[in-house]
C-alpha positions in Angstrom: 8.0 19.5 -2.4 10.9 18.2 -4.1 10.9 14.3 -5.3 12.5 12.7 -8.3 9.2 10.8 -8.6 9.0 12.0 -12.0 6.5 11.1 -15.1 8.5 11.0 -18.3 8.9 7.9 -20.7 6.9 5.8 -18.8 4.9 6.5 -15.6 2.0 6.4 -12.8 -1.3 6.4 -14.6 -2.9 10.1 -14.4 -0.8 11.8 -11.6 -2.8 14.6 -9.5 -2.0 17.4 -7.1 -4.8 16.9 -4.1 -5.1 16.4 -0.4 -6.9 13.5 -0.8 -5.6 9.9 -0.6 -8.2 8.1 -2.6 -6.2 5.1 -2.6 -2.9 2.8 -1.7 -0.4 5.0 -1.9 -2.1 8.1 -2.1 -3.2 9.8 -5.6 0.4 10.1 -7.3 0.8 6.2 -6.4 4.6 7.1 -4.7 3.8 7.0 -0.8 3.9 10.7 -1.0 1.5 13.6 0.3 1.3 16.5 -1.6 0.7 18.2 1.7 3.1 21.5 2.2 1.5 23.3 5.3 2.0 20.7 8.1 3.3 21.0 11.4 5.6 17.9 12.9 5.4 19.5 16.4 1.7 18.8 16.3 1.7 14.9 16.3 0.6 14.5 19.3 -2.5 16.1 18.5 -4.9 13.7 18.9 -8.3 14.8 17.4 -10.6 11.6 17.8 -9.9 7.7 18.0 -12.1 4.9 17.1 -12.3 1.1 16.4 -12.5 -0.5 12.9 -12.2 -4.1 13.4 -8.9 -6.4 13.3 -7.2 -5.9 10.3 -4.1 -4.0 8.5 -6.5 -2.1 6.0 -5.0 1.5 5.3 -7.4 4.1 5.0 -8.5 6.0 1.7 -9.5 9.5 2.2 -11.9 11.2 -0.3 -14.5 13.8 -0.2 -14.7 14.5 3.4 -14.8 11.1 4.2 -12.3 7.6 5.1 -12.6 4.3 4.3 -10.9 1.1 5.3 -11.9 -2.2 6.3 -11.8 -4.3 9.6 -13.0 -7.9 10.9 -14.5 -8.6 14.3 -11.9 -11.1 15.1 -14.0 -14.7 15.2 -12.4 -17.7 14.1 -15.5 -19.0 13.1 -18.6 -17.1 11.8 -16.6 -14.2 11.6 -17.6 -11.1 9.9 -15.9 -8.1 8.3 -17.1 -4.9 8.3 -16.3 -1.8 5.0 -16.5 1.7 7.0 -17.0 5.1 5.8 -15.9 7.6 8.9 -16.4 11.1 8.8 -12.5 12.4 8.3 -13.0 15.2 11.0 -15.0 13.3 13.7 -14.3 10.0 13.0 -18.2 9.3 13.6 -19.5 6.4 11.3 -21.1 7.8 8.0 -22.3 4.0 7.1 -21.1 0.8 6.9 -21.4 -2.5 5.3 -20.8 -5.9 7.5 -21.1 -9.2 5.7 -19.4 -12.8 6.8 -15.5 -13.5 5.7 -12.7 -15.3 7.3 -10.1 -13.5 9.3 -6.8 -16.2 8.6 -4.8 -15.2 11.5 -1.7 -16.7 10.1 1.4 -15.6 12.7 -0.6 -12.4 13.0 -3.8 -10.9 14.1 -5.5 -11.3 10.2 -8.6 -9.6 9.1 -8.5 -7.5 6.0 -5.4 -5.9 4.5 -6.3 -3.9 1.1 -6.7 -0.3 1.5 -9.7 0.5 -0.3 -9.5 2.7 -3.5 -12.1 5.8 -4.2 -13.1 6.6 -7.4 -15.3 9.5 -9.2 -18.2 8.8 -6.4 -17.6 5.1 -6.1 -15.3 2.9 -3.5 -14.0 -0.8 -4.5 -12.7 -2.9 -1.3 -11.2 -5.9 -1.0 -11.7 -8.3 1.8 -9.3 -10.9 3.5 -10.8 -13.8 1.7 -11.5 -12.2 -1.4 -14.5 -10.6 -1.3 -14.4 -7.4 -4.4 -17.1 -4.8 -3.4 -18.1 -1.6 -4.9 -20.0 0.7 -3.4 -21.3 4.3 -4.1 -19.1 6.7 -1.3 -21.6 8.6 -0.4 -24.3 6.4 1.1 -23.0 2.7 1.2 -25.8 1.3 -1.9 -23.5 -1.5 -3.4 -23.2 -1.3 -6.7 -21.9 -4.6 -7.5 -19.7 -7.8 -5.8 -17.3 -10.9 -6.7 -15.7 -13.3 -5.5 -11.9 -13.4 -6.4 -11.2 -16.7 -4.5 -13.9 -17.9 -7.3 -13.0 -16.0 -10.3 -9.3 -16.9 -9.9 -10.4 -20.6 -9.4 -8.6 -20.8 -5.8 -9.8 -23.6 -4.0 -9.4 -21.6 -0.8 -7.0 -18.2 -0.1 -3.8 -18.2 0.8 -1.8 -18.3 3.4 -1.7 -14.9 4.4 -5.4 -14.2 2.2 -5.8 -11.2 -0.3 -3.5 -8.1 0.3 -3.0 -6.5 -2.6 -4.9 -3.1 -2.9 -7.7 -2.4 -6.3 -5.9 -0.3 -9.0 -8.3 1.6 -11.3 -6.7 1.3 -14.8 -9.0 3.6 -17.0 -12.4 1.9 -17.5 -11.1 -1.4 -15.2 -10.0 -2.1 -11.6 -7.5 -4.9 -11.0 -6.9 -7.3 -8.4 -4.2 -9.8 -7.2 -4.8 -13.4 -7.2 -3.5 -16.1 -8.5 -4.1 -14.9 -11.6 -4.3 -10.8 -12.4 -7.5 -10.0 -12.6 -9.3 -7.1 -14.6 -12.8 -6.3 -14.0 -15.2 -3.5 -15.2 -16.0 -0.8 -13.0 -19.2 0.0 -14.1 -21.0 -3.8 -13.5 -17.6 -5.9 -12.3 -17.5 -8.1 -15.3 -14.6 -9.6 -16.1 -12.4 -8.1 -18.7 -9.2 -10.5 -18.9 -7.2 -12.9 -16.6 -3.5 -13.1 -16.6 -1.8 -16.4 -16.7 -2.0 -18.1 -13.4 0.4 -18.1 -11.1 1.3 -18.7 -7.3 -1.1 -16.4 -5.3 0.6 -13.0 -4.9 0.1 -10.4 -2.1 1.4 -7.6 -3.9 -0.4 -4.6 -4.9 0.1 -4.0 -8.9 0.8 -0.7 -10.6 -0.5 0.9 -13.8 2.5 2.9 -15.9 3.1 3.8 -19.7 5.6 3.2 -22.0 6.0 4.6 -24.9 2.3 5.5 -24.8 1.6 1.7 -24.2 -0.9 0.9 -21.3 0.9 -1.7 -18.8 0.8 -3.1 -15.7 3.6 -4.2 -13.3 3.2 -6.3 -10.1 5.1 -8.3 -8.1 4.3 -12.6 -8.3 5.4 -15.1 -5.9 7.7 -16.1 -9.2 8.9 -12.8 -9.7 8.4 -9.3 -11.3 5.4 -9.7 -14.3 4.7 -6.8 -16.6 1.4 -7.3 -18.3 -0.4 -5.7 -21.6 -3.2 -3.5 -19.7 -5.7 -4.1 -22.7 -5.2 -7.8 -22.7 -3.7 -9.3 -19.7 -1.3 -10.9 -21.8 2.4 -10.8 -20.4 5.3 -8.8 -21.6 7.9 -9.7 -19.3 8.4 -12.0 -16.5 11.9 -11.6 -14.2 12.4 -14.0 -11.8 12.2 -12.8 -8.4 11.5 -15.8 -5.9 11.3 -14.9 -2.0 11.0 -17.8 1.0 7.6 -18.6 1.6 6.5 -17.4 -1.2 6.1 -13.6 0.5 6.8 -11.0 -2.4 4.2 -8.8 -0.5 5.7 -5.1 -1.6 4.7 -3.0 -4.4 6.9 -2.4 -7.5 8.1 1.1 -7.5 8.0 2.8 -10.9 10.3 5.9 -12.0 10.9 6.8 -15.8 11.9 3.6 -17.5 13.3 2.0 -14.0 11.4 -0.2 -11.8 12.3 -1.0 -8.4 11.4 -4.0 -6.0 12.6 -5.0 -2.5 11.3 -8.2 -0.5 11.9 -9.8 2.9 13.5 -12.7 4.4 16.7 -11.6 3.4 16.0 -11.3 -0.4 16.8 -8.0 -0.9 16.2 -5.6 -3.7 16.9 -4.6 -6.9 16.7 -2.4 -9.6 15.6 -2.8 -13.1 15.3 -0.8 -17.0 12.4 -1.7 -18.9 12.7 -1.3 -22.6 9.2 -2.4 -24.0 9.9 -6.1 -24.1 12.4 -7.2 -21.2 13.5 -5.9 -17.6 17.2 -5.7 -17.3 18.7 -5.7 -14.2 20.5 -2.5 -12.9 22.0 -3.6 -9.6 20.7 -6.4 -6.6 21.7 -6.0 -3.1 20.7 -7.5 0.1 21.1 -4.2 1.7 17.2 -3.1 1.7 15.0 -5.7 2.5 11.1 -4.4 2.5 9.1 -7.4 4.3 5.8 -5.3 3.9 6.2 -1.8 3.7 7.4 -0.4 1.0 10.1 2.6 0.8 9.3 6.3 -0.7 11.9 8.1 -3.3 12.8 11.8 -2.9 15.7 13.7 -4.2 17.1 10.7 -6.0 17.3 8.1 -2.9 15.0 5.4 -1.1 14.1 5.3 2.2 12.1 2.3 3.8 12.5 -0.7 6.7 14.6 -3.3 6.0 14.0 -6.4 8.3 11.7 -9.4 8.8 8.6 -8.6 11.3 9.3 -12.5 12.7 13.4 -12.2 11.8 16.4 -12.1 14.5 18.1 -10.0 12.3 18.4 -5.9 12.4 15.3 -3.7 11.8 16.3 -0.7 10.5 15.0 2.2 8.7 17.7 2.8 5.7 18.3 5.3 3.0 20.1 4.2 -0.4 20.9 6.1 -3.4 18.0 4.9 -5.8 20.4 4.5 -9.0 23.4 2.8 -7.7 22.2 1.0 -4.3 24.5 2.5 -1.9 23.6 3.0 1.5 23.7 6.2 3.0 22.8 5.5 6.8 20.7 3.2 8.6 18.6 4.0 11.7 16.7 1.4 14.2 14.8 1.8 16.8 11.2 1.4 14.6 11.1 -2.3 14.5 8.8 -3.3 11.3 7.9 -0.1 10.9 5.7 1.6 8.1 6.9 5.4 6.3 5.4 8.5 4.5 6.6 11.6 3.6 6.2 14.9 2.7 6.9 18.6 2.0 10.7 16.4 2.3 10.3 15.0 5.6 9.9 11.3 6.6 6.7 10.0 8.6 7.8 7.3 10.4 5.5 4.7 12.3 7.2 2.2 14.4 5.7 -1.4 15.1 5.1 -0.4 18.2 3.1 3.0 17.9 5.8 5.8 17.7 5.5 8.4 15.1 8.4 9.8 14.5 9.2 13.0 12.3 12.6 13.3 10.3 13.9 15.4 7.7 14.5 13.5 4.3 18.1 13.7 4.1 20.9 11.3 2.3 23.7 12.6 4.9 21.5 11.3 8.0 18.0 10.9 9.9 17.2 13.9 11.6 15.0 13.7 14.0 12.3 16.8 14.6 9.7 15.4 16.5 8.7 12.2 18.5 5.5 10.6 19.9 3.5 7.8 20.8 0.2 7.9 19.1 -0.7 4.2 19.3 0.0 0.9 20.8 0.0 -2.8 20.2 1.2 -4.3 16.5 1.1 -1.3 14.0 2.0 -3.0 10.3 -0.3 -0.4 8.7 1.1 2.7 6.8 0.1 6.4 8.1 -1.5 8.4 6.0 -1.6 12.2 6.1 -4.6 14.2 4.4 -5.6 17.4 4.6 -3.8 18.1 7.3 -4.5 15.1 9.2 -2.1 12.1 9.7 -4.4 8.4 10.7 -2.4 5.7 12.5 -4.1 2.1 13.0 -2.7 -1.0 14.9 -3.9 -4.9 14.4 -7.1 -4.6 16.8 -8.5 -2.1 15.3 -7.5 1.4 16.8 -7.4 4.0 14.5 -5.8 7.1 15.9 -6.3 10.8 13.7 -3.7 13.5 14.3 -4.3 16.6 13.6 -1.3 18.4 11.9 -2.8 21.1 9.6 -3.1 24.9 10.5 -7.2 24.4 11.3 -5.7 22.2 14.4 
């Protein structure tokens, strides 16, 4: 597979080559499968379907087994729900229900962190900010906190937690109003960033210069933060309307990349161990929630506002200069993968669509409808299986692999 997602000055935490997605944005944290012996004619190969609860909750794929998170859609005395699903069958493995909030703000709500696998154990993240951390193989928690409470929030907001857990060597960290690292042995906590306006972004662990760091994306703008401490490096200013900077940064040797919606744009930066200097900004990419993938030196993603008038359209733009090379609608708000070089594409409305990843245009090779209803969630392919999920619940697996 080719990609420019590259490791060199500074980069993703640990890459690794594996059919698993363990966590948001699989396990080289670029949106990209490592999967090579996939057939596109075979999405419409629906293997088994079943219901996880309301909710925008990715799925993390480890061992045999998913993960993800749903609610069962009460107002009041609500519940959500952490499931472990057997990745063939889609029978339920075990599961752990326990009372949260659903804030349906202009959408369905119910959770929205993928949940994130690591050696044995699974941390999830609930709607209202519930941290759990369980051991993968039967459900026995291992420990629990309350963000909302640890990041002295009086109540979540508007659009609750949605930033996935990032494991960061011996820590996991969460968005909230403040960054928060916690221990992943007993979940005590390690440091707190400055506070800030609650963020909905996921955040991303890189190096520099052999330097531990994190990078996420505040309502105020983009933060880089010491790893160790917590203690910030860098903040640029990068203010969306309504306070909706809900994308993760995208990292790539010394260059870090963020696009938002409402109009806002995107832009690219070069971190030099103290500062982020801007490269280029453009309104011509505008992530609302979804964030683009890089291959071959160019990014392709949604831009458009799920509630917006304005075009939704699925673009590709030279990474390094922020030229666009084509645009493409007909996917609404739509969600994208990729790999082995070609584009998953998920429309808002269900369609999965198949392209080749090409800067001259969108070639289409295959076309189906998998789902229905509101479908904000991004597909996942693993081990030769591609899971789709809309708002209420309905997770679809595909079978794509040469065992299907």
């Amino acid at each position: 597979m080719k990609s420019i997602i590259a490791f060199l000055i500074i980069g993703i935490i640990k890459p690794v080559i594996a059919a698993d997605w363990p966590n948001w944005q699989g396990p080289n944290f670029n949106g990209i499968s490592s999967e090579e012996n996939w057939d596109p004619d075979k999405i419409g190969n629906v293997i088994w379907k079943s219901k996880v609860g309301i909710g925008f909750s990715g799925v993390a794929v480890a061992d045999g087994r998913i993960f993800t998170l749903g609610h069962d859609g009460k107002r009041r005395g609500g519940s959500e729900t952490v499931y472990c699903l057997d990745a063939k069958s889609g029978k339920t493995i075990w599961s752990d229900t326990y009372e949260a909030e659903l804030l349906p703000n202009l959408h369905e709500g119910g959770p929205a962190a993928t949940p994130t696998v690591h050696k044995g154990i699974v941390y999830t993240l609930g709607k209202d900010g519930k941290l759990k951390s369980y051991n993968s193989k039967d459900g026995k928690k291992v420990w629990q906190r309350d963000v909302l409470k640890d990041s002295e929030m009086s109540k979540p907001a508007a659009w609750g937690f949605a930033g996935s857990p990032l494991v960061s060597g011996d820590s996991i960290i969460v968005e909230a109003a403040h960054t928060i690292s916690y221990s992943l042995k007993d979940g005590e906590i390690l440091w707190k960033s400055d506070r800030y306006k609650p963020a909905y972004a996921s955040p991303v662990a890189f190096k520099y210069n052999n330097k531990d760091l994190i990078v996420t994306l505040k309502s105020e703008g983009l933060l880089v933060l010491d790893a160790d401490t917590g203690k910030t490096v860098t903040l640029s200013e990068w203010k969306t309307r309504f306070s909706t900077n809900a994308t993760t940064p995208i990292v790539i040797g010394n260059e870090v990349f963020i696009s938002t919606g409402y109009g806002r744009g995107c832009a690219l930066y070069k971190f030099d161990g103290a500062s982020l200097n801007e490269v280029y900004t453009n309104k011509s990419l505008s992530n609302h929630m979804a964030n683009c993938v890089v291959i071959d030196g160019h990014l392709y993603g949604i831009t458009g506002n799920t509630h917006g008038a304005e075009k939704k359209e699925l673009v590709c733009m030279d990474f390094e200069t922020g030229k666009v090379k084509w645009k493409e609608g007909g996917f609404g708000c739509g969600t994208i993968t990729a790999a082995n070089n070609k584009l998953i594409v998920f429309s808002e409305r269900g369609e999965l669509a198949v392209g080749v990843a090409s800067p001259e245009k969108f070639e289409s090779l295959s076309r189906e409808q998998v789902n229905r209803g509101r479908c904000w969630t991004v597909p996942v392919l693993s081990n030769g299986i591609i899971y789709t999920r809309n708002a209420t619940g309905n997770l679809v697996s595909i079978g794509v692999g040469e065992e299907f």
